[in-house]
VEXTIKE-58368 format. One record per atom (N, C-alpha, C): z, y, x; atom name. Coordinates in steps of 0.2 Angstrom, whole numbers. Example, Ala and Ser with C-alpha at 12.3 -4.5 7.8 and 13.67 -1.06 7.14 Angstrom:
<sites>
39, -28, 66, N
39, -22, 62, CA
39, -16, 66, C
35, -11, 64, N
36, -5, 68, CA
39, 0, 64, C
</sites>
This chain:
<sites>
95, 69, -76, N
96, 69, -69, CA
103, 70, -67, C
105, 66, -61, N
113, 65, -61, CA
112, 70, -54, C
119, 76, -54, N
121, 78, -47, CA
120, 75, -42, C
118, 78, -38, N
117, 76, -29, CA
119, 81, -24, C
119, 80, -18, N
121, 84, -13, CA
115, 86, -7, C
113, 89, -4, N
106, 92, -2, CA
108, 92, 7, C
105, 89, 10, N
107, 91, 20, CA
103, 90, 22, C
99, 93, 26, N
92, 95, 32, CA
96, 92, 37, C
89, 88, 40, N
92, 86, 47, CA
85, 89, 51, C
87, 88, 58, N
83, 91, 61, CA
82, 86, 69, C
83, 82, 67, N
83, 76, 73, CA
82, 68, 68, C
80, 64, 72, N
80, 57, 69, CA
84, 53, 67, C
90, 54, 74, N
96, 52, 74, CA
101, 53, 69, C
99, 60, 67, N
105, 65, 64, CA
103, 64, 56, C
95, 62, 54, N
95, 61, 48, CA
98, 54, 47, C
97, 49, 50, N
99, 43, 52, CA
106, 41, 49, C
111, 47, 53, N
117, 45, 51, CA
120, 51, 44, C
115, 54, 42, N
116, 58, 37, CA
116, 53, 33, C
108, 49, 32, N
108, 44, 27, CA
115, 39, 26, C
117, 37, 33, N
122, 32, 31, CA
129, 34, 28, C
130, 42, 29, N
137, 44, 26, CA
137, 42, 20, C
133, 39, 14, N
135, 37, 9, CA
131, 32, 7, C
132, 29, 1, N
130, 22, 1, CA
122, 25, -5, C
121, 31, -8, N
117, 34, -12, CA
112, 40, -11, C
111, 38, -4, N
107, 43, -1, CA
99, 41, -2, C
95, 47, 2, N
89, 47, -1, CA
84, 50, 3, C
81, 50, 7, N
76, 52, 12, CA
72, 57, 9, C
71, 61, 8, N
64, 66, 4, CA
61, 72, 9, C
53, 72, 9, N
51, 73, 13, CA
46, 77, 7, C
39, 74, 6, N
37, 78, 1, CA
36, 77, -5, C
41, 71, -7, N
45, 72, -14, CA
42, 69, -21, C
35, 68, -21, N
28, 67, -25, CA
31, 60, -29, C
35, 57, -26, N
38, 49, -31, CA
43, 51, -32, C
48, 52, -26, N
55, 53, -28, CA
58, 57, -32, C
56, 62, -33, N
56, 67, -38, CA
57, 68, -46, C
50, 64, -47, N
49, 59, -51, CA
53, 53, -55, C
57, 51, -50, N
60, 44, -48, CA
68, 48, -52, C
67, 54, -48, N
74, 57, -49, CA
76, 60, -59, C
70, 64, -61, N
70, 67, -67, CA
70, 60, -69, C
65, 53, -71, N
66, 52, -75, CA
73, 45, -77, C
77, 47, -73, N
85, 46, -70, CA
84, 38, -68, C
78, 38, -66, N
78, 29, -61, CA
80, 29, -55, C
81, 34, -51, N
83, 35, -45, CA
89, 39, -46, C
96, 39, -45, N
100, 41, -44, CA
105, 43, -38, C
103, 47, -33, N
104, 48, -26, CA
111, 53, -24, C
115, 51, -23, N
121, 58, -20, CA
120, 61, -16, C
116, 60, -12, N
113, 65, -5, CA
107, 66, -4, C
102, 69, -4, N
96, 70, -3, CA
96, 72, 4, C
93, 68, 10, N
93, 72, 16, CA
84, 73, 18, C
85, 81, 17, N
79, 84, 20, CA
77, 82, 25, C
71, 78, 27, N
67, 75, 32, CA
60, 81, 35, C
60, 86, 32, N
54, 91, 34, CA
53, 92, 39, C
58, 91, 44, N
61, 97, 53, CA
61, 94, 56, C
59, 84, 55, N
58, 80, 62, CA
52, 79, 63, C
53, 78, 72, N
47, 80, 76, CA
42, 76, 74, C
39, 74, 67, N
37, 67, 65, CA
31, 69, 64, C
25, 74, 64, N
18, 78, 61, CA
12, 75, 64, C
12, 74, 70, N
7, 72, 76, CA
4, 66, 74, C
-5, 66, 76, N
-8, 63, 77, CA
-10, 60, 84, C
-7, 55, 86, N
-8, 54, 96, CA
-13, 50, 96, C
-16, 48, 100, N
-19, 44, 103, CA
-14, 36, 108, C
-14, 30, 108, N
-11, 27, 111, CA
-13, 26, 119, C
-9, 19, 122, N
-12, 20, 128, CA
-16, 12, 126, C
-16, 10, 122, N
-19, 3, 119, CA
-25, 7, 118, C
-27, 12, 114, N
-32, 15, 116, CA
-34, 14, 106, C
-28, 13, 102, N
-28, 17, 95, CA
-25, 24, 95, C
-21, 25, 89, N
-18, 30, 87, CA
-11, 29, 85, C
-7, 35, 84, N
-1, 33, 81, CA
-1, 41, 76, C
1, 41, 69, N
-1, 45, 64, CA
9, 46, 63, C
11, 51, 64, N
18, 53, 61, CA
21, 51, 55, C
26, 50, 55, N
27, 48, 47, CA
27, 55, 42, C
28, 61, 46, N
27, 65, 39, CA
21, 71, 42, C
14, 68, 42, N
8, 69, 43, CA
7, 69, 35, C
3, 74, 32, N
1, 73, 26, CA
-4, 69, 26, C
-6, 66, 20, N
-10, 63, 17, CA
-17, 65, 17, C
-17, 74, 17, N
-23, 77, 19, CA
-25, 78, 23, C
-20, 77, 29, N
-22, 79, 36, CA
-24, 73, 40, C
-21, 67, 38, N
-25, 63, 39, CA
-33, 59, 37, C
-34, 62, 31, N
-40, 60, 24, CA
-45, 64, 31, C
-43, 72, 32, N
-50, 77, 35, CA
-48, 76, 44, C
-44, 72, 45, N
-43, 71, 54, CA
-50, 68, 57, C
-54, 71, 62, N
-60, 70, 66, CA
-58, 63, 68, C
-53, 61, 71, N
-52, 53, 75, CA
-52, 49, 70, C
-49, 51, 63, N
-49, 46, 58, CA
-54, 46, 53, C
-56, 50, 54, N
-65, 49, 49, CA
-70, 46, 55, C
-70, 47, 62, N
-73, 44, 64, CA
-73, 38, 67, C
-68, 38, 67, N
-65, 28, 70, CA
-63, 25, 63, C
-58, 28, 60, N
-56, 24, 54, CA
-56, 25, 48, C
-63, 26, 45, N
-64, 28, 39, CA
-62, 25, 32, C
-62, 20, 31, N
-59, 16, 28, CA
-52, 19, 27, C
-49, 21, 32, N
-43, 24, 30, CA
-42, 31, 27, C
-47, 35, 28, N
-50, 42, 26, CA
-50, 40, 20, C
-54, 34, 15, N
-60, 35, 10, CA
-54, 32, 6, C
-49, 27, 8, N
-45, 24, 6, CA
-39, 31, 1, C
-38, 37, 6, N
-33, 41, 5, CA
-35, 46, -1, C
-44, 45, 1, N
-46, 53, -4, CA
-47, 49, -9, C
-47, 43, -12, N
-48, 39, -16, CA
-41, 39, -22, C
-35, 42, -18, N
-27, 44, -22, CA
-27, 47, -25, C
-21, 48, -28, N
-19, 54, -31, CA
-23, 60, -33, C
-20, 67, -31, N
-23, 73, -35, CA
-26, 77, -26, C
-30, 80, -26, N
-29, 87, -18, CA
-22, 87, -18, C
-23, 91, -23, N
-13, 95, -23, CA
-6, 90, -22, C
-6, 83, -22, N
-3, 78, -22, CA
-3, 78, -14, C
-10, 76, -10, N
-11, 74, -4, CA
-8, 79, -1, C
-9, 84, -2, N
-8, 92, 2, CA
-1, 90, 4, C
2, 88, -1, N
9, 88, 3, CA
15, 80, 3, C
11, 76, 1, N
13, 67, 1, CA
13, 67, 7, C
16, 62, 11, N
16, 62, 19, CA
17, 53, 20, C
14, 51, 24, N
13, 43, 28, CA
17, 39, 26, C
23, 44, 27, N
30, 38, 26, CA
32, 36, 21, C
30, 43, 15, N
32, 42, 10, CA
27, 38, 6, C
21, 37, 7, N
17, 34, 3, CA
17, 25, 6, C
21, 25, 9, N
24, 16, 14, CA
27, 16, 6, C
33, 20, 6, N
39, 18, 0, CA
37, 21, -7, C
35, 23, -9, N
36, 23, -15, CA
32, 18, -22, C
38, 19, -26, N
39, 14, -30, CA
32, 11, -35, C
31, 6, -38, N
30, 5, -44, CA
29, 8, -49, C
22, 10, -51, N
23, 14, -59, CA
21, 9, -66, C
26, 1, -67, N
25, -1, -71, CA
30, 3, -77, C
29, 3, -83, N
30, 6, -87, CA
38, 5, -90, C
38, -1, -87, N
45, -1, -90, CA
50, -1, -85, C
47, -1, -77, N
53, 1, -72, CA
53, 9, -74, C
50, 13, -79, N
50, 20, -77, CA
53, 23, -82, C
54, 17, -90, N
58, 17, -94, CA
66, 14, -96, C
71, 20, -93, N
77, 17, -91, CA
81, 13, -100, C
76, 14, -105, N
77, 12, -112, CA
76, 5, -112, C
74, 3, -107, N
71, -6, -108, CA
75, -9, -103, C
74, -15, -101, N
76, -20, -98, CA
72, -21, -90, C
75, -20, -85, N
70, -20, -80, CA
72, -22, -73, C
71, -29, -71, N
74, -33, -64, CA
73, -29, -59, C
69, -27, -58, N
67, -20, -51, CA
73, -16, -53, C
73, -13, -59, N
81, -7, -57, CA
87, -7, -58, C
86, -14, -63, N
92, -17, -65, CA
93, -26, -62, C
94, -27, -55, N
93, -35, -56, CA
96, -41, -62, C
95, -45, -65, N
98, -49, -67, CA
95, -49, -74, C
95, -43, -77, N
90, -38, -86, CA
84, -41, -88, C
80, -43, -83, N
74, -47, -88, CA
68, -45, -87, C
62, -48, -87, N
55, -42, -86, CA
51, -43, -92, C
51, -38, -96, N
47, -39, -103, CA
41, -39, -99, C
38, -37, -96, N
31, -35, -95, CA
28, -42, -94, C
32, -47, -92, N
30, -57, -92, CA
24, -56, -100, C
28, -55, -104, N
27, -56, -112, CA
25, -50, -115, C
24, -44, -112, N
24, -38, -115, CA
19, -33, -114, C
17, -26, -113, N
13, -23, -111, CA
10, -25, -102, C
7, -27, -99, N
5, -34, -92, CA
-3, -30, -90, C
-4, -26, -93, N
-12, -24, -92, CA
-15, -23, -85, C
-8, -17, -80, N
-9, -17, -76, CA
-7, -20, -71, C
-5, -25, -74, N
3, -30, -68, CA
-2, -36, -63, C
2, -38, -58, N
0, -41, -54, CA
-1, -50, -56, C
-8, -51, -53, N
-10, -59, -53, CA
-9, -63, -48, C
-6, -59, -44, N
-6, -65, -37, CA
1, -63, -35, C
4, -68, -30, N
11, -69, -28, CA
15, -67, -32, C
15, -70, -39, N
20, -68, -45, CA
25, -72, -46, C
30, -71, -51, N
36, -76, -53, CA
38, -76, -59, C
45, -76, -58, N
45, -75, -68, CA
52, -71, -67, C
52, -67, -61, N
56, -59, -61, CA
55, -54, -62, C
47, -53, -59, N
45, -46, -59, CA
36, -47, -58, C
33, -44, -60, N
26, -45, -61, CA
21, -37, -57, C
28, -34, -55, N
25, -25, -54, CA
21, -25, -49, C
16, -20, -48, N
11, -21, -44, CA
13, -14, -39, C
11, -14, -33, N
11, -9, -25, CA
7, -5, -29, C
8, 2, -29, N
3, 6, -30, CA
-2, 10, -24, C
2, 7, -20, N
-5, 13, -16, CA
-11, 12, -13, C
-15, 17, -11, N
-22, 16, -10, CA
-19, 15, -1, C
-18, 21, 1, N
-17, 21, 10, CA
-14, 16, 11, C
-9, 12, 9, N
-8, 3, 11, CA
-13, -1, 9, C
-18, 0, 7, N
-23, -8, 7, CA
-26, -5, 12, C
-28, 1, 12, N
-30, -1, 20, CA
-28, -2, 24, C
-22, 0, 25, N
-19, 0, 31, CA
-19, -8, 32, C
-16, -9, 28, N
-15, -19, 29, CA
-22, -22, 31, C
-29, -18, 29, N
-35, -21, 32, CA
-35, -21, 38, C
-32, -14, 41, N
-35, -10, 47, CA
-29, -14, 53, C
-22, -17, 50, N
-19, -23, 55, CA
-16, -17, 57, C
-13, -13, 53, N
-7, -7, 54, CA
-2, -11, 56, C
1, -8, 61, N
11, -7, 63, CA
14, -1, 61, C
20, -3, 59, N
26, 1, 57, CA
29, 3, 63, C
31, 8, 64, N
37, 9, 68, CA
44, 13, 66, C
49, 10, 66, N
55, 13, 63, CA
60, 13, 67, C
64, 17, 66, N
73, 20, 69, CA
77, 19, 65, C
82, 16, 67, N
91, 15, 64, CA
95, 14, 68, C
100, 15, 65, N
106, 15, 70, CA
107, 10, 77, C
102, 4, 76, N
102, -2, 82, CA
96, 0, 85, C
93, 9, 86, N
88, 8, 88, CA
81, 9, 87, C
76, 9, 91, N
68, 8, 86, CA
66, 1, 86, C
63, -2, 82, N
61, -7, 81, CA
51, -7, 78, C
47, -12, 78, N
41, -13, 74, CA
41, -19, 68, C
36, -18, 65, N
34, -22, 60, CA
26, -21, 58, C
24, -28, 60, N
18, -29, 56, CA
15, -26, 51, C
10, -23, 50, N
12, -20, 42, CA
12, -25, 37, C
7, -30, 35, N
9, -37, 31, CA
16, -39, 32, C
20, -38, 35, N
28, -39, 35, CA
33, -34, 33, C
30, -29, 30, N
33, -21, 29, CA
35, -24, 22, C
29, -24, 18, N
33, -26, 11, CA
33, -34, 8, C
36, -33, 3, N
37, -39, 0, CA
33, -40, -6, C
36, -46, -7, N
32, -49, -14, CA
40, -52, -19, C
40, -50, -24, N
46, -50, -29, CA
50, -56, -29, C
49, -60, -29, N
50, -65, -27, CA
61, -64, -30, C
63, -67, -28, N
70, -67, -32, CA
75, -60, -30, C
71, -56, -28, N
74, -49, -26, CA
68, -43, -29, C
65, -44, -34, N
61, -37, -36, CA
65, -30, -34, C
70, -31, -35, N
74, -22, -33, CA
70, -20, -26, C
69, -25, -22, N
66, -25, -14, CA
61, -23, -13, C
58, -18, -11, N
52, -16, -10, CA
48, -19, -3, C
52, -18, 2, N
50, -18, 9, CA
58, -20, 13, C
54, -22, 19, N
58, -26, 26, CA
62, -21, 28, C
61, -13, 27, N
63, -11, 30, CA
71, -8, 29, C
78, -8, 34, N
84, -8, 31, CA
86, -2, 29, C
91, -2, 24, N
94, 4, 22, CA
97, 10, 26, C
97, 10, 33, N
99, 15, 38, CA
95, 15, 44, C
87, 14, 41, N
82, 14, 46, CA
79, 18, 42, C
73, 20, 46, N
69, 27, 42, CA
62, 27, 47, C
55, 26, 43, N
49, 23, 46, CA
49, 32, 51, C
48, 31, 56, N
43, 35, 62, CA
36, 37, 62, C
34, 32, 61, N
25, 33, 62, CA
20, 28, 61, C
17, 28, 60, N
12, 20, 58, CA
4, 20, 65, C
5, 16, 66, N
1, 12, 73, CA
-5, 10, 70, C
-10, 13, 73, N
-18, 9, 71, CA
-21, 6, 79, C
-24, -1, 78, N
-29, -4, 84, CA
-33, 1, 85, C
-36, -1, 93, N
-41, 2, 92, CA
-48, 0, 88, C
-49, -2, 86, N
-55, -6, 81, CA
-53, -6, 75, C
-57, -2, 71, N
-56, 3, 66, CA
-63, 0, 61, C
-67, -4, 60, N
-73, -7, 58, CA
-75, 0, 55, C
-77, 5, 60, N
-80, 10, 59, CA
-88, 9, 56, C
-90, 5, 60, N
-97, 4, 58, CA
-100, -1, 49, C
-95, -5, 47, N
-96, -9, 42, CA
-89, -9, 39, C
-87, -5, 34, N
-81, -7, 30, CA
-82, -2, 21, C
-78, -3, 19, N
-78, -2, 10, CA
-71, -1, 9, C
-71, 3, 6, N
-66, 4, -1, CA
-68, 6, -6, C
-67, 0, -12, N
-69, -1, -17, CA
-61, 2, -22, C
-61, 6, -28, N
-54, 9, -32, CA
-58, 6, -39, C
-56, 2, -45, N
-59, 1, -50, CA
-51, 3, -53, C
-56, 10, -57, N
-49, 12, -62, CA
-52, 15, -69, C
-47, 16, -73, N
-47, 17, -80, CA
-52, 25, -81, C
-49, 28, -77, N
-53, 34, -77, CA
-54, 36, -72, C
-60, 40, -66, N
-63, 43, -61, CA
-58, 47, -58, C
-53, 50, -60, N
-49, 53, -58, CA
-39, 53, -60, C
-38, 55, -53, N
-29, 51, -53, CA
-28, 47, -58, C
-30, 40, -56, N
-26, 35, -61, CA
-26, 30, -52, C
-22, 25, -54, N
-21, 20, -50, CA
-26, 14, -51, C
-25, 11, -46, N
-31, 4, -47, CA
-28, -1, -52, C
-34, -3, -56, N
-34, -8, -58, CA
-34, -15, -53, C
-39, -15, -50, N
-41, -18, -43, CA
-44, -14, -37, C
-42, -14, -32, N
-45, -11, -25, CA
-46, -16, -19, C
-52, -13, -15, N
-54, -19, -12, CA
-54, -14, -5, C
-52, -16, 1, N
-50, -11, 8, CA
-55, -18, 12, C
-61, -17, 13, N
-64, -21, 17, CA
-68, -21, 28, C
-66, -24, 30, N
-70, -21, 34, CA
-71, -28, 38, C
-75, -26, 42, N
-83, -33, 45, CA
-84, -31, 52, C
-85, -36, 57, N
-87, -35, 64, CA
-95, -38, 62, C
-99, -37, 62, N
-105, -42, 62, CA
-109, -42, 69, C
-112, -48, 67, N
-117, -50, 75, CA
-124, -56, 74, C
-128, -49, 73, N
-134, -53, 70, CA
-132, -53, 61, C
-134, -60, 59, N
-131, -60, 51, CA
-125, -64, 50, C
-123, -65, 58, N
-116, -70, 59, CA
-109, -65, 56, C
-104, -66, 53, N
-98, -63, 51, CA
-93, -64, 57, C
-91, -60, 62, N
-87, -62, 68, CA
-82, -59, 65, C
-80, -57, 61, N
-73, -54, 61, CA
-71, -49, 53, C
-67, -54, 51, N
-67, -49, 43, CA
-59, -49, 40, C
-58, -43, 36, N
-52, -41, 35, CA
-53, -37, 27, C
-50, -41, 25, N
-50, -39, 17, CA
-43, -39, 14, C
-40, -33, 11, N
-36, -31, 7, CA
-36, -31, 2, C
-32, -32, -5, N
-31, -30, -12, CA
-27, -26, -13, C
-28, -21, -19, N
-22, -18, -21, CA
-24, -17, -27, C
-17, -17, -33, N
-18, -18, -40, CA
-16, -23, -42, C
-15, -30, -35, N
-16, -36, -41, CA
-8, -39, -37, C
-5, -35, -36, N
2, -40, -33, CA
5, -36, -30, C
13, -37, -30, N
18, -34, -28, CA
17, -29, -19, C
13, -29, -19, N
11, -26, -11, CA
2, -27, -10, C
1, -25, -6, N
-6, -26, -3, CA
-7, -34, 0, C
-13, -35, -5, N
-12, -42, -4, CA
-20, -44, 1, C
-15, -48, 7, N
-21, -52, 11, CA
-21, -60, 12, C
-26, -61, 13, N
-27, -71, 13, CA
-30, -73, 18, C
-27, -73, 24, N
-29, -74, 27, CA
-31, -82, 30, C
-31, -87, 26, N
-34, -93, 27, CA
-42, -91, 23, C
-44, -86, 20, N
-48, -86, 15, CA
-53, -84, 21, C
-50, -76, 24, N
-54, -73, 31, CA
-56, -79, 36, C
-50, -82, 38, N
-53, -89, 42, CA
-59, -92, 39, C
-59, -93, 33, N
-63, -99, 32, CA
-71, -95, 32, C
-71, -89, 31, N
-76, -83, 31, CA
-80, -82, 39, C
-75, -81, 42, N
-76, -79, 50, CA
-84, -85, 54, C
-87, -83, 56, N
-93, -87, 59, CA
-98, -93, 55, C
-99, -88, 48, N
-102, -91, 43, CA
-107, -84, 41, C
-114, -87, 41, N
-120, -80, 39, CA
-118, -76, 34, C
-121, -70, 35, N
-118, -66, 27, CA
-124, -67, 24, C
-120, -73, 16, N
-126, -75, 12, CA
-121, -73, 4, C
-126, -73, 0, N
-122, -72, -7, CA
-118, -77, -8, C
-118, -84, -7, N
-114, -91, -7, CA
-106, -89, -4, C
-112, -86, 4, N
-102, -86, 7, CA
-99, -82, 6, C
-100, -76, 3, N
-97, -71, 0, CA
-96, -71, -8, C
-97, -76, -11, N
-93, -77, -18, CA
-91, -83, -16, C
-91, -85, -12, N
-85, -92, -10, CA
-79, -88, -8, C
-82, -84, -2, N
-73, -78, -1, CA
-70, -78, -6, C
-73, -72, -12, N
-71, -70, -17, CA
-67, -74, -22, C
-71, -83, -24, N
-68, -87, -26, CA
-59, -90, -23, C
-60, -90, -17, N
-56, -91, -11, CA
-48, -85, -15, C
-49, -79, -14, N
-46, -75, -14, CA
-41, -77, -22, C
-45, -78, -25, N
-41, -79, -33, CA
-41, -86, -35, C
-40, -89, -29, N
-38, -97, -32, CA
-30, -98, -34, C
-27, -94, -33, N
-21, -95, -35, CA
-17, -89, -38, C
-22, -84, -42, N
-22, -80, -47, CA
-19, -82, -53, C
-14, -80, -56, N
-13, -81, -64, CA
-11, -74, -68, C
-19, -76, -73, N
-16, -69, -80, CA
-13, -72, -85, C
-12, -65, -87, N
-7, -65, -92, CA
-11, -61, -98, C
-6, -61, -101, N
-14, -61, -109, CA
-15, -53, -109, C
-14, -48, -107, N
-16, -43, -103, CA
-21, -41, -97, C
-18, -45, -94, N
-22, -44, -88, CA
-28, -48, -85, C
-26, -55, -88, N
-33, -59, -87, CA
-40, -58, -85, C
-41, -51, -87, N
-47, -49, -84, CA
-47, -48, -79, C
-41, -47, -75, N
-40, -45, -67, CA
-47, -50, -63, C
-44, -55, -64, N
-47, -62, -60, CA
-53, -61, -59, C
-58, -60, -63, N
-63, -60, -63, CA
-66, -52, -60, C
-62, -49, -62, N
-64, -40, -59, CA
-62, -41, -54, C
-58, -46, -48, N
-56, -44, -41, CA
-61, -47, -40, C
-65, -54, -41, N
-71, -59, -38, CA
-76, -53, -38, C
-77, -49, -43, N
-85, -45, -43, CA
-82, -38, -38, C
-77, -37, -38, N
-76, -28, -33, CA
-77, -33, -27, C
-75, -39, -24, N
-74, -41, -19, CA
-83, -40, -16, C
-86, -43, -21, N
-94, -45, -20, CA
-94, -37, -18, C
-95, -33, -23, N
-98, -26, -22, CA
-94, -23, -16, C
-92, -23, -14, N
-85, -20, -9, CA
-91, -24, -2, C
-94, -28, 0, N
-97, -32, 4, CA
-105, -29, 5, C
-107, -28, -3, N
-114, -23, -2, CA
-113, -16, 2, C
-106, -13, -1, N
-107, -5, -1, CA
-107, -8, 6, C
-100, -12, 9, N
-100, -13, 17, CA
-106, -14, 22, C
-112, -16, 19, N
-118, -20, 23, CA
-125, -17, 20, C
-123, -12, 15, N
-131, -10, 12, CA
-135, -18, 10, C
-130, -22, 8, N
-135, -28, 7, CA
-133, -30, 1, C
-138, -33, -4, N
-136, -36, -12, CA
-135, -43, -11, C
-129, -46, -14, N
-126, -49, -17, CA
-127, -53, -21, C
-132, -58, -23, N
-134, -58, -31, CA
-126, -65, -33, C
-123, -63, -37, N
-120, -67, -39, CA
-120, -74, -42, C
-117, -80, -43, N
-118, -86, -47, CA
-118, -82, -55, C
-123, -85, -59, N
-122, -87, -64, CA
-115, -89, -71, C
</sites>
């Protein structure tokens, strides 16, 4: 762990221009990645500015007639919020689906936006690794890939988004909202992060002397029809292998409206939305809903590790669709 320097801010602004005084600062609020990031010396920060004391906690109502959720709202308080388990469950089932109680109790919004990648070798500073090091190389192409992503991949980085509260959020058509020194600005959530593409180091759109405020939910929350499916190694705190964040407008047996997230299998929460189009005012029958799924992984590639992904995202996608509708699925042969 390398020396660092420690300063509370107590305004947006003022943490804003704290960040900026040096080029090796670090936002921490309640610490659950960065911490982690810090001991095991892949994060290297000169300044730590305490984020605890801005006015950033509240759940509000909008005048659109959603919500706006603080950036440093914890994870728990969101999971057991009345307007959120009953407008946006998927978001609820999404959060208590993470980590540990004792994790959520004090993980908070903003920080579960940013934190990193737990591929084994961004965590091991002994190996080679484009996310920490650009230019160094990704064993993970040719090396341990079990968990590593199948969709929007390359041949610099293969790491997968680890959080559960962003596949849904990206189902539920979240906005970002952030401050920096030019200001507050939005972002789509689909536009929040990236895909590794020839900057793995990069996580998100978001710049180095901006700092997220609060995350915006519509008001239509597919309260009535939606899923979060987590397929993992073991029932308790492990990350996905594959996650499905789904949710449905239905009408009659006609599908008016559908929103489907991945997490697990790609650099960020992954959406397809020509897949949704091709879905939208088509019956819900087995056929159209393993066609979706087919849809979803047509431009999937394993790796001699993971290869199983492909086929475990087509069948979570089916089951994710049952738990949505109480309807069976039978799948192709």
């Amino acid at each position: 762990m390398n020396r660092f320097s420690y300063a509370r801010a107590t305004g947006v602004e003022q943490a804003i221009d704290l960040h900026r005084s040096t080029a090796a600062a670090a936002f921490v609020a309640g610490g659950t990645n960065l911490v982690d990031l810090i001991k095991e010396n892949v994060a290297r920060p000169t300044l730590l500015v305490d984020i605890t004391r801005l006015p950033l906690k509240d759940i509000d109502a909008t005048p659109a007639g959603g919500i706006r959720i603080g950036a440093l709202v914890t994870n728990s308080t969101v999971a057991y919020d009345d307007v959120v388990t009953r407008r946006y469950p998927l978001l609820a089932k999404a959060i208590l689906a993470g980590a540990s109680a004792q994790i959520r109790n004090v993980a908070t919004v903003g920080g579960n936006l940013l934190q990193r990648t737990r591929c084994h070798y961004f965590y091991d500073t002994g190996t080679p690794c484009n996310k920490r090091e650009p230019g160094t190389g990704c064993p993970a192409l040719e090396g341990v890939n079990r968990i590593h992503a199948i969709l929007g991949t390359g041949d610099q980085c293969i790491a997968v988004h680890p959080s559960d509260m962003c596949v849904a959020l990206a189902a539920l058509n979240a906005i970002v909202h952030i401050a920096g020194k030019d200001g507050p600005r939005v972002l789509p959530f689909s536009n929040f992060h990236r895909l590794a593409g020839d900057t793995p180091q990069i996580d998100t759109n978001l710049h180095d002397d901006e700092i997220v405020t609060a995350i915006e939910l519509p008001p239509a929350g597919f309260a009535e029809y939606h899923a979060y499916l987590k397929i993992r190694d073991r029932a308790s705190y492990a990350f996905a292998l594959v996650s499905v964040a789904l949710g449905l407008q239905l009408e009659g047996g006609t599908i008016q409206e559908v929103s489907c997230a991945l997490g697990g299998v790609a650099h960020k929460p992954w959406r397809d939305v020509e897949a949704e189009a091709w879905l939208r005012g088509r019956q819900l029958t087995s056929d159209a809903i393993r066609g979706f799924a087919d849809m979803l992984v047509r431009e999937a590639r394993g790796r001699r590790g993971n290869a199983f992904k492909i086929e475990l995202t087509t069948r979570a996608v089916v089951r994710a669709f049952e738990m949505a509708t109480q309807q069976c699925f039978t799948e192709k042969a």
